[in-house]
PDBQT receptor file of N, H, CA, C and O in Angstrom, charges set to zero:
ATOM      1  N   UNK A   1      18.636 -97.535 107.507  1.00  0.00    +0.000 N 
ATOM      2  CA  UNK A   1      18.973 -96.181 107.139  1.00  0.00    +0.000 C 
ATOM      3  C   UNK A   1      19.957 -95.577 108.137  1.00  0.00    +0.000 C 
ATOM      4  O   UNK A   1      20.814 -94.892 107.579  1.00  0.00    +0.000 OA
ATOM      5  N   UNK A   2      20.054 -95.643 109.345  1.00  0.00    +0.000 N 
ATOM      6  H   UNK A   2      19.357 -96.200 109.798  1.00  0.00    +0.000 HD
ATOM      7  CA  UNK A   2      20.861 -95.431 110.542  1.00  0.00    +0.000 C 
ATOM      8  C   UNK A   2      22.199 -95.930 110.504  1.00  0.00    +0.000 C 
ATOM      9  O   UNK A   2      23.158 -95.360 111.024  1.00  0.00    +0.000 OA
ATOM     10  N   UNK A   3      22.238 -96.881 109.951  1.00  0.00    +0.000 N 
ATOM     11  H   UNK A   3      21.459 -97.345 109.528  1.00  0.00    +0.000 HD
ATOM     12  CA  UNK A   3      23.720 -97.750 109.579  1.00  0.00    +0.000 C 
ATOM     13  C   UNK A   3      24.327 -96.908 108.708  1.00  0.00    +0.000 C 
ATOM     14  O   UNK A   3      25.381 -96.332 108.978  1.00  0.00    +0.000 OA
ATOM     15  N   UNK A   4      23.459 -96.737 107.186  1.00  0.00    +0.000 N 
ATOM     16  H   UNK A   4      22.602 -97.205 106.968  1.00  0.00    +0.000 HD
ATOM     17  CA  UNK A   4      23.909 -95.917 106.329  1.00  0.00    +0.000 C 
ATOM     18  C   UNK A   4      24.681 -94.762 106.556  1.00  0.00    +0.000 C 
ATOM     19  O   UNK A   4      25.813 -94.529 106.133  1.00  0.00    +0.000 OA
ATOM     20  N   UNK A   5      23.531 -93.648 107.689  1.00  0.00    +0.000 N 
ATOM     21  H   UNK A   5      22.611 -93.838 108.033  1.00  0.00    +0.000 HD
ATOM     22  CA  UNK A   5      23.999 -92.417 108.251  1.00  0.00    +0.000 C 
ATOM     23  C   UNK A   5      25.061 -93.024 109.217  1.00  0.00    +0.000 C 
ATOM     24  O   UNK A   5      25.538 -91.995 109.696  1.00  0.00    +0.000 OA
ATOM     25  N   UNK A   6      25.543 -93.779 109.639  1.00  0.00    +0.000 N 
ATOM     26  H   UNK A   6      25.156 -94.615 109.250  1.00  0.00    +0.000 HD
ATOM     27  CA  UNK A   6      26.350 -93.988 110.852  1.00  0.00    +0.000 C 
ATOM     28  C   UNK A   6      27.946 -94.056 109.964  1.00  0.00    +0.000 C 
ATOM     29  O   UNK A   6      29.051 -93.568 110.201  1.00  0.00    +0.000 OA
ATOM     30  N   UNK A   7      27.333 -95.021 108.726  1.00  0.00    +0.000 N 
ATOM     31  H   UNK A   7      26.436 -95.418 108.533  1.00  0.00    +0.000 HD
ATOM     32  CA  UNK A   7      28.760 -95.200 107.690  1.00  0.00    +0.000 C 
ATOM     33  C   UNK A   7      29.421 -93.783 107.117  1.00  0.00    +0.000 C 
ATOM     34  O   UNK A   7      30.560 -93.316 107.086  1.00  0.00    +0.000 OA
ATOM     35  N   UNK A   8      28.177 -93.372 106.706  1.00  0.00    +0.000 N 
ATOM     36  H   UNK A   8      27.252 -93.752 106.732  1.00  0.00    +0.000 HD
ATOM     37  CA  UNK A   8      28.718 -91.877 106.118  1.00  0.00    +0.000 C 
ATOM     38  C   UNK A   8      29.624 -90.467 107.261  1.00  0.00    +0.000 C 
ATOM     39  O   UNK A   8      30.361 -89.489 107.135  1.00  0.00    +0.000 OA
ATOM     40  N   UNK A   9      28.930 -91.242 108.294  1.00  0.00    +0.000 N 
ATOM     41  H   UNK A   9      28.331 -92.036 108.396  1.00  0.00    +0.000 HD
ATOM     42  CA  UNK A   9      29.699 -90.144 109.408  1.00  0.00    +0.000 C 
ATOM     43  C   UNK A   9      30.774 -90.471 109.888  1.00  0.00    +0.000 C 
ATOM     44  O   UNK A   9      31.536 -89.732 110.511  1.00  0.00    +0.000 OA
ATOM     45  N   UNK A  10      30.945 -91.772 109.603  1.00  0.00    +0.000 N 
ATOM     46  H   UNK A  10      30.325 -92.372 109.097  1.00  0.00    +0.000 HD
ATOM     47  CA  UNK A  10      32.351 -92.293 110.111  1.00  0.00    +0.000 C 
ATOM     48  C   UNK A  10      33.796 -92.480 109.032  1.00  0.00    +0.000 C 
ATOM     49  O   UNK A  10      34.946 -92.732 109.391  1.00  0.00    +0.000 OA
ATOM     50  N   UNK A  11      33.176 -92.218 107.339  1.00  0.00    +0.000 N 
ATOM     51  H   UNK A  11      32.241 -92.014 107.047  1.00  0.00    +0.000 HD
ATOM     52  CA  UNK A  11      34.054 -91.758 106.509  1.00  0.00    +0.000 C 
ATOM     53  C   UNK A  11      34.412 -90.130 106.427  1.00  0.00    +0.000 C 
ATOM     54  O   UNK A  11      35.494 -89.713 106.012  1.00  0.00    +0.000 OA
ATOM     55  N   UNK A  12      33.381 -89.327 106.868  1.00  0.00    +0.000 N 
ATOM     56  H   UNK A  12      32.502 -89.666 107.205  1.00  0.00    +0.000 HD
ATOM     57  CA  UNK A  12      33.467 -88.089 107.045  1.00  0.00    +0.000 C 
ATOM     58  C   UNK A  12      34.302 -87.715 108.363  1.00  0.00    +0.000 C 
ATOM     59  O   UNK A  12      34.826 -86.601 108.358  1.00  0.00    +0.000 OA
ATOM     60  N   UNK A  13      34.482 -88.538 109.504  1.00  0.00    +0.000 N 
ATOM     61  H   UNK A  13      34.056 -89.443 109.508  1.00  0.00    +0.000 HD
ATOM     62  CA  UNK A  13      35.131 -87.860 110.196  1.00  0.00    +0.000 C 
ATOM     63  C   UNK A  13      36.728 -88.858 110.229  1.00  0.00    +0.000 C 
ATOM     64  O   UNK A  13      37.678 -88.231 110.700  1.00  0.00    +0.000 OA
ATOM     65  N   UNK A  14      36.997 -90.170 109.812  1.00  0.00    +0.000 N 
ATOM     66  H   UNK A  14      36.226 -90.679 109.430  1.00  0.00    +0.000 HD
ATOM     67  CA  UNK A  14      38.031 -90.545 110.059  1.00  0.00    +0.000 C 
ATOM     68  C   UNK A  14      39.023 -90.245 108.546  1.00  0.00    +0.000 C 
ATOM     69  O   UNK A  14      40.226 -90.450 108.704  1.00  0.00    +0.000 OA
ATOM     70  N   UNK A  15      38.600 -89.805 107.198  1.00  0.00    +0.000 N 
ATOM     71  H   UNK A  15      37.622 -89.639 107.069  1.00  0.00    +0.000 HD
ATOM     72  CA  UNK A  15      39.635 -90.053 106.015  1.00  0.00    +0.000 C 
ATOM     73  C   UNK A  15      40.260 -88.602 106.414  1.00  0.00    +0.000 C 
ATOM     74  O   UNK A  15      41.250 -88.491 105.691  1.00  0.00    +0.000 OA
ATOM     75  N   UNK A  16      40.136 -87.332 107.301  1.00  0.00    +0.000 N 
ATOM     76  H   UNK A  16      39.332 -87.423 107.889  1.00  0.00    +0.000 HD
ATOM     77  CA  UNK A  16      40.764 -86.678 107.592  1.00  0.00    +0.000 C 
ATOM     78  C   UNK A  16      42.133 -86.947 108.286  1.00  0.00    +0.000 C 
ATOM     79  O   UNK A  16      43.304 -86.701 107.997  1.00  0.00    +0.000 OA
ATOM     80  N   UNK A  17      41.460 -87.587 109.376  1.00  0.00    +0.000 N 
ATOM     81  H   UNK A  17      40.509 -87.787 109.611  1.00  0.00    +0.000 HD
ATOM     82  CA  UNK A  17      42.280 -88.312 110.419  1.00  0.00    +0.000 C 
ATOM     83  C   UNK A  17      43.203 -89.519 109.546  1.00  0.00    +0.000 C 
ATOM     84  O   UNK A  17      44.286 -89.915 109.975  1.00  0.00    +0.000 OA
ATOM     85  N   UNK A  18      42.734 -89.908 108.563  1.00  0.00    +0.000 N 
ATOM     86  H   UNK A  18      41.854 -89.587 108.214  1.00  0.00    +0.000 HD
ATOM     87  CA  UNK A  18      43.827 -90.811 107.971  1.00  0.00    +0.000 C 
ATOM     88  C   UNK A  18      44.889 -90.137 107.447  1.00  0.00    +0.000 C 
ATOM     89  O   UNK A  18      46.002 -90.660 107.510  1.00  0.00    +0.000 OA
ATOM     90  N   UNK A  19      44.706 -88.805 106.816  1.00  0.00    +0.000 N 
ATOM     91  H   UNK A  19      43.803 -88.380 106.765  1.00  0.00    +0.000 HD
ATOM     92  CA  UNK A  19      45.493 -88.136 105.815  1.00  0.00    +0.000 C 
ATOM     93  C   UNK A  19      46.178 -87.450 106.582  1.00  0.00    +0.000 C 
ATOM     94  O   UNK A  19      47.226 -87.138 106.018  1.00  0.00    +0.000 OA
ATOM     95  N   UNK A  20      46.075 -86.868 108.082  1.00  0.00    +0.000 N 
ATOM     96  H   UNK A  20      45.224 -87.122 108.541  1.00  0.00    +0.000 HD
ATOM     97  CA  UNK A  20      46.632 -85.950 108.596  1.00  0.00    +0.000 C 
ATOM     98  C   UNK A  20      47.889 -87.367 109.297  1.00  0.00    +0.000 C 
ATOM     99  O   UNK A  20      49.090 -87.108 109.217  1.00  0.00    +0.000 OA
ATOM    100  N   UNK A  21      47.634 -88.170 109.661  1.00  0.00    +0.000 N 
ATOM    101  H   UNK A  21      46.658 -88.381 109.726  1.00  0.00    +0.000 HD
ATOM    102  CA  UNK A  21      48.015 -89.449 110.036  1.00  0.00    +0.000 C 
ATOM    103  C   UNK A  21      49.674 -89.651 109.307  1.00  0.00    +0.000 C 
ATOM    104  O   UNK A  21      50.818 -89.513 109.740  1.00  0.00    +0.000 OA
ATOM    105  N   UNK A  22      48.928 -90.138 107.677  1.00  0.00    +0.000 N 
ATOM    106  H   UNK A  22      47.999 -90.249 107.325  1.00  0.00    +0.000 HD
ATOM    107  CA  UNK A  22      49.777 -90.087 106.669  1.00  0.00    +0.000 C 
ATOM    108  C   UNK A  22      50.894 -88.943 106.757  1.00  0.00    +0.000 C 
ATOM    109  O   UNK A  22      52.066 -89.273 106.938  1.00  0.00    +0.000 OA
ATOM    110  N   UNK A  23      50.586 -87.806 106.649  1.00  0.00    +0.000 N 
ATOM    111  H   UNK A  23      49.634 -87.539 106.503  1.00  0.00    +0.000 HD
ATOM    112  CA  UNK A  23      51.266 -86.848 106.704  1.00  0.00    +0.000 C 
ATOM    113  C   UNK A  23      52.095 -86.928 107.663  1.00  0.00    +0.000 C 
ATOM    114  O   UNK A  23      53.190 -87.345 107.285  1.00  0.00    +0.000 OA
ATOM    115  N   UNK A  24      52.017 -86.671 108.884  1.00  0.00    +0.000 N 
ATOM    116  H   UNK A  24      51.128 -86.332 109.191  1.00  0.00    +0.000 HD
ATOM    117  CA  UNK A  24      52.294 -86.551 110.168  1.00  0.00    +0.000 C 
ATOM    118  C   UNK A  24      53.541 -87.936 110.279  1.00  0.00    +0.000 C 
ATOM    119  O   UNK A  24      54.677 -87.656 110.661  1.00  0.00    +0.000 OA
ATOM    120  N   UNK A  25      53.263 -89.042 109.996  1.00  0.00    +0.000 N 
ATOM    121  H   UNK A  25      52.340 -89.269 109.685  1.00  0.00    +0.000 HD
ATOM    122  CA  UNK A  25      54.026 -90.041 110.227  1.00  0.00    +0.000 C 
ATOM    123  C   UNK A  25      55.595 -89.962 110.137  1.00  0.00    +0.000 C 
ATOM    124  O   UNK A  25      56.302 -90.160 111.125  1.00  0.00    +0.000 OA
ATOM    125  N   UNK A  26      56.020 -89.707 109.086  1.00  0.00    +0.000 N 
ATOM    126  H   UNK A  26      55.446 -89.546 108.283  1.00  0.00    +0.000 HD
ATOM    127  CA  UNK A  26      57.629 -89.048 108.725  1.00  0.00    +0.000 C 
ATOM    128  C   UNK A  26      58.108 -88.108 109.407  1.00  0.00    +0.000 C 
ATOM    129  O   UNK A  26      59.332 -87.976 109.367  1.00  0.00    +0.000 OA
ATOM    130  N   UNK A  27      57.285 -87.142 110.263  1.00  0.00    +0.000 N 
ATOM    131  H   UNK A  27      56.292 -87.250 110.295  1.00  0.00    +0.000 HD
ATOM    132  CA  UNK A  27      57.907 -86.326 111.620  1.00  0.00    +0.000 C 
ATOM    133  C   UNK A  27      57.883 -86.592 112.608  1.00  0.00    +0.000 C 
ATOM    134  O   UNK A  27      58.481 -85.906 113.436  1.00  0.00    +0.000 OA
ATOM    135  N   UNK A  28      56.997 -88.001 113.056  1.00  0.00    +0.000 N 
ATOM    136  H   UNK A  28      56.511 -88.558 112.382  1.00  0.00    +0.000 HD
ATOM    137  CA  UNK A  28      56.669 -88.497 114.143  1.00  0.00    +0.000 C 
ATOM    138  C   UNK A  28      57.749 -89.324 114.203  1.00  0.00    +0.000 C 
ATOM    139  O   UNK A  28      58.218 -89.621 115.301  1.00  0.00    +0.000 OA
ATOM    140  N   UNK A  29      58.377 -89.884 112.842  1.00  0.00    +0.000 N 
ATOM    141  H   UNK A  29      57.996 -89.643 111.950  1.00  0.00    +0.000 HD
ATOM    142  CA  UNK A  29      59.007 -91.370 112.680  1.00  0.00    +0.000 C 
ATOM    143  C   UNK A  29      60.524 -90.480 113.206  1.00  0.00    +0.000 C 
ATOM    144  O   UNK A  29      61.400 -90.854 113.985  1.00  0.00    +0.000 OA
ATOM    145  N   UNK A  30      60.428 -89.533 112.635  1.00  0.00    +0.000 N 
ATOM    146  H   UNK A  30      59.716 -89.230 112.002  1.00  0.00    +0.000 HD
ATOM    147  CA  UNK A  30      62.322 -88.559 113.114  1.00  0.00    +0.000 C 
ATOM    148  C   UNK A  30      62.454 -88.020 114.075  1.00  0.00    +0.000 C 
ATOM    149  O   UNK A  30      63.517 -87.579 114.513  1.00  0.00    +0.000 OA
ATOM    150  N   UNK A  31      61.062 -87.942 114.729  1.00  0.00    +0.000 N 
ATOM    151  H   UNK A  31      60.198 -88.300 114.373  1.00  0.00    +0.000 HD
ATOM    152  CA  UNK A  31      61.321 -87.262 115.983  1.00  0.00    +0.000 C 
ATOM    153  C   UNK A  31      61.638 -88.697 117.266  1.00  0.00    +0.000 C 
ATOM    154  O   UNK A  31      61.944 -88.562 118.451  1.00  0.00    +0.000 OA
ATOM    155  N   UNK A  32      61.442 -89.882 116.553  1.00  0.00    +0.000 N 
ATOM    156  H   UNK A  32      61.192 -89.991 115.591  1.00  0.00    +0.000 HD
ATOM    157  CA  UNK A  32      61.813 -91.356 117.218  1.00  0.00    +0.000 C 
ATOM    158  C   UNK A  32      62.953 -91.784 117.225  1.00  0.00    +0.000 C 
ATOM    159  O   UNK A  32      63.569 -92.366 118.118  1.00  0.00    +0.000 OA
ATOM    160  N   UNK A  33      63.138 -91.603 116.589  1.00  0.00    +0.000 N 
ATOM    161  H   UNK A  33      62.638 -91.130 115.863  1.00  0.00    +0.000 HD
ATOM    162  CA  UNK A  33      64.955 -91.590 115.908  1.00  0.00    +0.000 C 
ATOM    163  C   UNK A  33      66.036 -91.428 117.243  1.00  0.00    +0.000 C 
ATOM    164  O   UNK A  33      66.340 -92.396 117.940  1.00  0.00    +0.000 OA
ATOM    165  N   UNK A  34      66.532 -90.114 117.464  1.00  0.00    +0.000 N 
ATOM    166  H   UNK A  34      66.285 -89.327 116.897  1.00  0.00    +0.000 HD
ATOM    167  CA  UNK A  34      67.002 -90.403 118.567  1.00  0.00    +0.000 C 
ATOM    168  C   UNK A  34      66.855 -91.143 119.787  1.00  0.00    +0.000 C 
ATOM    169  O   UNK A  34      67.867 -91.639 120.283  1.00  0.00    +0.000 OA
ATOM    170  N   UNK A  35      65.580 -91.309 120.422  1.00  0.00    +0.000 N 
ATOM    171  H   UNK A  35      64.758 -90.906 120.020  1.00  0.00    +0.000 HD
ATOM    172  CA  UNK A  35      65.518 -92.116 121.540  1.00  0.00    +0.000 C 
ATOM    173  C   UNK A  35      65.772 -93.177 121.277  1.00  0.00    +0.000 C 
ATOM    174  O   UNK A  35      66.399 -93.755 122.165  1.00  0.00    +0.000 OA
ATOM    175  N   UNK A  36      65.405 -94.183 119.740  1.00  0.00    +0.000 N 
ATOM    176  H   UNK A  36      64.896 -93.713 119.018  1.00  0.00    +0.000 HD
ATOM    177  CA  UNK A  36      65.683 -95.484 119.503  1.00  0.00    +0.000 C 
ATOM    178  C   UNK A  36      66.976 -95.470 119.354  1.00  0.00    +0.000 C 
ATOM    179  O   UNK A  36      67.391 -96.533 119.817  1.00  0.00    +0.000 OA
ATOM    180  N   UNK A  37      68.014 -94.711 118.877  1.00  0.00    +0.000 N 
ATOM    181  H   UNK A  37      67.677 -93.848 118.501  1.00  0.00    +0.000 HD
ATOM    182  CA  UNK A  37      69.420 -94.927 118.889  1.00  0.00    +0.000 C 
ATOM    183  C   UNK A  37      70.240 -95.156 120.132  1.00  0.00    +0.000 C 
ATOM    184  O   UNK A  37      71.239 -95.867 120.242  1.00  0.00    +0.000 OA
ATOM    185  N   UNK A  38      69.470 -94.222 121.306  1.00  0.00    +0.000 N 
ATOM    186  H   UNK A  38      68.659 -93.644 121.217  1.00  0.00    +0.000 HD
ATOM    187  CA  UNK A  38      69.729 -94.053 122.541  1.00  0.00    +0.000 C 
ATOM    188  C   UNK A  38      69.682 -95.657 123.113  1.00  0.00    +0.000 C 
ATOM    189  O   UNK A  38      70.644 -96.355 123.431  1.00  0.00    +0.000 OA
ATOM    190  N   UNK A  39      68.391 -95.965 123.134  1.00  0.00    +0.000 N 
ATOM    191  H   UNK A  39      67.609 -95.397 122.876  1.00  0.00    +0.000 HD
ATOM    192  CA  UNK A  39      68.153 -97.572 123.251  1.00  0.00    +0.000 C 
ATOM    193  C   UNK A  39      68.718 -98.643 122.530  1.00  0.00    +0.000 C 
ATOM    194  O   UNK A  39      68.653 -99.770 123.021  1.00  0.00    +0.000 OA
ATOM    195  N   UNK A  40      69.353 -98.434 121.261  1.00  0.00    +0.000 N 
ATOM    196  H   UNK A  40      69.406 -97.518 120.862  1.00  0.00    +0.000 HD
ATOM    197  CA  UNK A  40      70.888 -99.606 121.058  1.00  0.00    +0.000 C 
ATOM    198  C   UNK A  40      71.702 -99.250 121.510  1.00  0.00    +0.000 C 
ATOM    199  O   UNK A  40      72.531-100.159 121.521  1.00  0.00    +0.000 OA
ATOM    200  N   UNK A  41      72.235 -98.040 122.152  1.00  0.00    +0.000 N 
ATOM    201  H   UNK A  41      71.561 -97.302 122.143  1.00  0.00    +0.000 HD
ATOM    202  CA  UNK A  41      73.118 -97.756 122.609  1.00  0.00    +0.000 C 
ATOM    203  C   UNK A  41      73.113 -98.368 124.259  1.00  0.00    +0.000 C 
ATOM    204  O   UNK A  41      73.701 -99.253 124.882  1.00  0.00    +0.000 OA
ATOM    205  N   UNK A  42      72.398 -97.647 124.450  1.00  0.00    +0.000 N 
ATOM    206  H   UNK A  42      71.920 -96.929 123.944  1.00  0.00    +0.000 HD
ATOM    207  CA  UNK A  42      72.262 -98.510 126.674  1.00  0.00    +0.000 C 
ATOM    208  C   UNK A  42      71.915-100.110 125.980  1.00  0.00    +0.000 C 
ATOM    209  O   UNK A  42      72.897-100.778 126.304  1.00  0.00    +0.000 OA
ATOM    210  N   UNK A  43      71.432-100.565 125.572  1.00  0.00    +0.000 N 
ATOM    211  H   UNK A  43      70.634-100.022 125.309  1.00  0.00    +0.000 HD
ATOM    212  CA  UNK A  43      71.128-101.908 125.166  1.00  0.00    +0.000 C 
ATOM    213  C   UNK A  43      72.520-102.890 124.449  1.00  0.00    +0.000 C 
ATOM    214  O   UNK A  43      72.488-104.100 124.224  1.00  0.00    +0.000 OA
ATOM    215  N   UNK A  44      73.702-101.928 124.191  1.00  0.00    +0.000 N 
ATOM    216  H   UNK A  44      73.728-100.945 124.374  1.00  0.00    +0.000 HD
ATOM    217  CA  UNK A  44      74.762-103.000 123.357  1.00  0.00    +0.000 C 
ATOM    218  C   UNK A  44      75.302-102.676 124.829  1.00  0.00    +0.000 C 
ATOM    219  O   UNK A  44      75.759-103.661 125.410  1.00  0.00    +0.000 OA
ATOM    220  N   UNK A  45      75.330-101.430 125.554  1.00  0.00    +0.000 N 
ATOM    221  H   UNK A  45      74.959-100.630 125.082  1.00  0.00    +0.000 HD
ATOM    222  CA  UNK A  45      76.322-101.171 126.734  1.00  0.00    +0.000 C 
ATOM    223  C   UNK A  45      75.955-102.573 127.514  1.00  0.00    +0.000 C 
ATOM    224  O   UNK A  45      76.634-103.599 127.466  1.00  0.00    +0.000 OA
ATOM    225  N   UNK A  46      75.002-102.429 128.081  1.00  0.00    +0.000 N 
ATOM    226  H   UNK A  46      74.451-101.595 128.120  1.00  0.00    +0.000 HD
ATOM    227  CA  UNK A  46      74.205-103.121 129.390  1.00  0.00    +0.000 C 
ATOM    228  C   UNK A  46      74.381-105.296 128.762  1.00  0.00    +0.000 C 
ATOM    229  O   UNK A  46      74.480-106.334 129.415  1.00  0.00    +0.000 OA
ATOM    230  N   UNK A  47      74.325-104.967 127.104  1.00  0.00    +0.000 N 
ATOM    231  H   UNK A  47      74.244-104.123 126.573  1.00  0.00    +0.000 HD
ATOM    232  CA  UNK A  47      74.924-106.538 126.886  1.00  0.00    +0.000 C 
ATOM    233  C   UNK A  47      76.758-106.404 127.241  1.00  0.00    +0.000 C 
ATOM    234  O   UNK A  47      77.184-107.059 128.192  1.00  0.00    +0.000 OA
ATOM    235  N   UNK A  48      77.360-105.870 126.738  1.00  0.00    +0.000 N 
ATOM    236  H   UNK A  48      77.014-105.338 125.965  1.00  0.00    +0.000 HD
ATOM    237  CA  UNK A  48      78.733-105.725 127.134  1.00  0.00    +0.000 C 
ATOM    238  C   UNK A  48      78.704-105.965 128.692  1.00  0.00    +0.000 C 
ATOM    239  O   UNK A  48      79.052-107.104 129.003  1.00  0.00    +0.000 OA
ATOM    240  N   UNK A  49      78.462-105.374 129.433  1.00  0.00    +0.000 N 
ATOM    241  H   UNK A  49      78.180-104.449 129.180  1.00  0.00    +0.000 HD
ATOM    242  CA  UNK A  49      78.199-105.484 131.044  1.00  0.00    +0.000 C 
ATOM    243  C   UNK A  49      77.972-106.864 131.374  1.00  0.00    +0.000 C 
ATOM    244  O   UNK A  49      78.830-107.632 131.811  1.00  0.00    +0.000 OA
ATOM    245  N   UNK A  50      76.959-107.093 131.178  1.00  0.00    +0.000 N 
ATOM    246  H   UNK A  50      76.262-106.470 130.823  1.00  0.00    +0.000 HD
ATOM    247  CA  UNK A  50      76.610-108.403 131.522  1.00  0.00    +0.000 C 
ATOM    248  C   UNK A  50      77.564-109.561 130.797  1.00  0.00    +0.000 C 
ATOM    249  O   UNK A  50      77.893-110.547 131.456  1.00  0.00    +0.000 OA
ATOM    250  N   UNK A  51      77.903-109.437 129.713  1.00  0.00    +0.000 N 
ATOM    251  H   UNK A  51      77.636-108.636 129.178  1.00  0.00    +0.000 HD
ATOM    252  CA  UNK A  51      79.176-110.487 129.161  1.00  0.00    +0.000 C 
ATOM    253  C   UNK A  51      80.180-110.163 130.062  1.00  0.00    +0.000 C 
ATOM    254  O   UNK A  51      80.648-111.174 130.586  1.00  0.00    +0.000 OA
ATOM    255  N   UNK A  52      80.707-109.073 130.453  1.00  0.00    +0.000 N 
ATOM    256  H   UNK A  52      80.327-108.252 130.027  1.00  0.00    +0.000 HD
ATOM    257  CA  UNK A  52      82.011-109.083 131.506  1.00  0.00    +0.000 C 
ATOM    258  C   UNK A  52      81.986-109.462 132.599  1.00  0.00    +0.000 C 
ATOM    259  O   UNK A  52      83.020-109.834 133.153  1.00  0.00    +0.000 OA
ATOM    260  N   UNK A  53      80.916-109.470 133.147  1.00  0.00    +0.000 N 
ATOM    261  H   UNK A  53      80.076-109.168 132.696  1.00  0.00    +0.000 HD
ATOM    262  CA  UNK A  53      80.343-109.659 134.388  1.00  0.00    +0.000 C 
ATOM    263  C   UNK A  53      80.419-111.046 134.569  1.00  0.00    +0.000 C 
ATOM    264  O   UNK A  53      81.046-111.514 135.520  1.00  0.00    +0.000 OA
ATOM    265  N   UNK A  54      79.723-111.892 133.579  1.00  0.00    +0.000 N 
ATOM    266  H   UNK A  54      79.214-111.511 132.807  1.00  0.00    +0.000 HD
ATOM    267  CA  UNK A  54      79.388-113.374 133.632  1.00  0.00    +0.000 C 
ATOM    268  C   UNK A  54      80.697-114.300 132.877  1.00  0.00    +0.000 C 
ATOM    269  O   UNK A  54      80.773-115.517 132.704  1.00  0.00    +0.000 OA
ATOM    270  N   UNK A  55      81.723-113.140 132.496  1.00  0.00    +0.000 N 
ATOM    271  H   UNK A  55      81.662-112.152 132.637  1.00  0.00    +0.000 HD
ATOM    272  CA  UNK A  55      83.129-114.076 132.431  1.00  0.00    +0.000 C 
ATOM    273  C   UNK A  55      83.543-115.099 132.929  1.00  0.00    +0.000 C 
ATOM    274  O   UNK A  55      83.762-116.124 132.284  1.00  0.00    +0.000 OA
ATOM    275  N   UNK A  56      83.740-114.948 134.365  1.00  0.00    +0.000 N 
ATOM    276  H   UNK A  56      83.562-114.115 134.889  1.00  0.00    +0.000 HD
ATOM    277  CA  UNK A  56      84.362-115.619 135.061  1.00  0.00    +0.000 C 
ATOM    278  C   UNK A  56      83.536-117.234 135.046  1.00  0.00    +0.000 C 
ATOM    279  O   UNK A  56      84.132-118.288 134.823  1.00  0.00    +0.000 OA
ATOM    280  N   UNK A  57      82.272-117.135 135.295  1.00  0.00    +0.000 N 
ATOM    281  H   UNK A  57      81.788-116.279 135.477  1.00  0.00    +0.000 HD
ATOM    282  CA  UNK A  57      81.182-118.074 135.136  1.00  0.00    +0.000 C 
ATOM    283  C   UNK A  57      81.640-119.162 133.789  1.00  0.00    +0.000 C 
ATOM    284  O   UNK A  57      81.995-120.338 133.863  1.00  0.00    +0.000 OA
ATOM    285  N   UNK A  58      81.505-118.410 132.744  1.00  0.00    +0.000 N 
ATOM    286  H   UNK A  58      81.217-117.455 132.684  1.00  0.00    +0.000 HD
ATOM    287  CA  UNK A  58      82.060-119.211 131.686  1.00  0.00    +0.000 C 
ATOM    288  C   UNK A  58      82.984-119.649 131.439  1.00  0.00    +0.000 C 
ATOM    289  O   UNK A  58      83.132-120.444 130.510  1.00  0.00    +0.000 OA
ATOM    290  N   UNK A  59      83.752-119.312 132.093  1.00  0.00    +0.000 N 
ATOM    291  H   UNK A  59      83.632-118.667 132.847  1.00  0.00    +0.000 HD
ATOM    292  CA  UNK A  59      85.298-119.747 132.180  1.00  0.00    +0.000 C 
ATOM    293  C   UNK A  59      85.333-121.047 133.229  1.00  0.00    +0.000 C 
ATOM    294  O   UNK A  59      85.697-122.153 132.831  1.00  0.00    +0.000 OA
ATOM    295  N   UNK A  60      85.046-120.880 134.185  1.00  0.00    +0.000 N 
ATOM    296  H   UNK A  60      84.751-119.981 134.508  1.00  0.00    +0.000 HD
ATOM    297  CA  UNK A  60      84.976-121.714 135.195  1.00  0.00    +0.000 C 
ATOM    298  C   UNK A  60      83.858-123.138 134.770  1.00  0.00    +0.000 C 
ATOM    299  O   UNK A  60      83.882-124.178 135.428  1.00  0.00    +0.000 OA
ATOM    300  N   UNK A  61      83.153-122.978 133.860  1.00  0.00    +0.000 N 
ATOM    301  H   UNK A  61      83.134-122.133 133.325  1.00  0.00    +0.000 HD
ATOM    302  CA  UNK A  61      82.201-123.837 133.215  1.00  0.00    +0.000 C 
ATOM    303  C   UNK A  61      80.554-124.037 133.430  1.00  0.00    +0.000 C 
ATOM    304  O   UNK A  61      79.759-124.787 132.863  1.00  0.00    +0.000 OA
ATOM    305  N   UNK A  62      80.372-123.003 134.538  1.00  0.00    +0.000 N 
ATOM    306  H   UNK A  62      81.017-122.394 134.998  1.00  0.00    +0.000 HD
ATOM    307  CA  UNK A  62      78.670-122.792 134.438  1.00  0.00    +0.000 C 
ATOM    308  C   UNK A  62      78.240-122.366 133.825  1.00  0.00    +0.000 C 
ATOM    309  O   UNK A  62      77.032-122.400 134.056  1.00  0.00    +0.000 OA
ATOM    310  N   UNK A  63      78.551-121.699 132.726  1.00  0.00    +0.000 N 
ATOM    311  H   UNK A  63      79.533-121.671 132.539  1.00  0.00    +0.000 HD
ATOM    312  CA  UNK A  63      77.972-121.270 131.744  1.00  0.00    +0.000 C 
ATOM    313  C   UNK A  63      77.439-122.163 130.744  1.00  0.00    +0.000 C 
ATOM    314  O   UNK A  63      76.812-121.511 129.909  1.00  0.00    +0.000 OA
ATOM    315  N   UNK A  64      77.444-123.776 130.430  1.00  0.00    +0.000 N 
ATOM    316  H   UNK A  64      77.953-124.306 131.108  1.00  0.00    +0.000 HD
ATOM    317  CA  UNK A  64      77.570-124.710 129.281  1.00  0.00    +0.000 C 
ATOM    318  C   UNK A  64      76.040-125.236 129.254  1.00  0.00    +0.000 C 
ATOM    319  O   UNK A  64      75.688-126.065 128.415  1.00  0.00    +0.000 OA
TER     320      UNK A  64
């Protein structure tokens, strides 16, 4: 019977938390948006960098 009451309290307090969840997700997901753009951005820079950097290397043939 304790299981029962334990099940029922745990649909009663989490399908809120699912729906507010649901909801919530599409403002959470846009408010991500910029920082992840930010991060291809330093992330294509910082590969560019490192390809210029390690030019000479490949050229010279340690790179193979």
């Amino acid at each position: 019977m304790l299981t029962f009451v334990c099940w029922l309290l745990l649909f009663v307090v989490c399908w809120p938390l699912a729906i507010i969840a649901l909801v919530l997700w599409p403002f959470v997901w846009l408010l991500s948006l910029p920082f992840r753009l930010i991060g291809i951005t330093f992330e294509a820079v910082f590969s560019l960098l490192r390809a210029i950097l390690l030019l000479p290397a490949r050229v010279l043939g340690q790179g193979k």
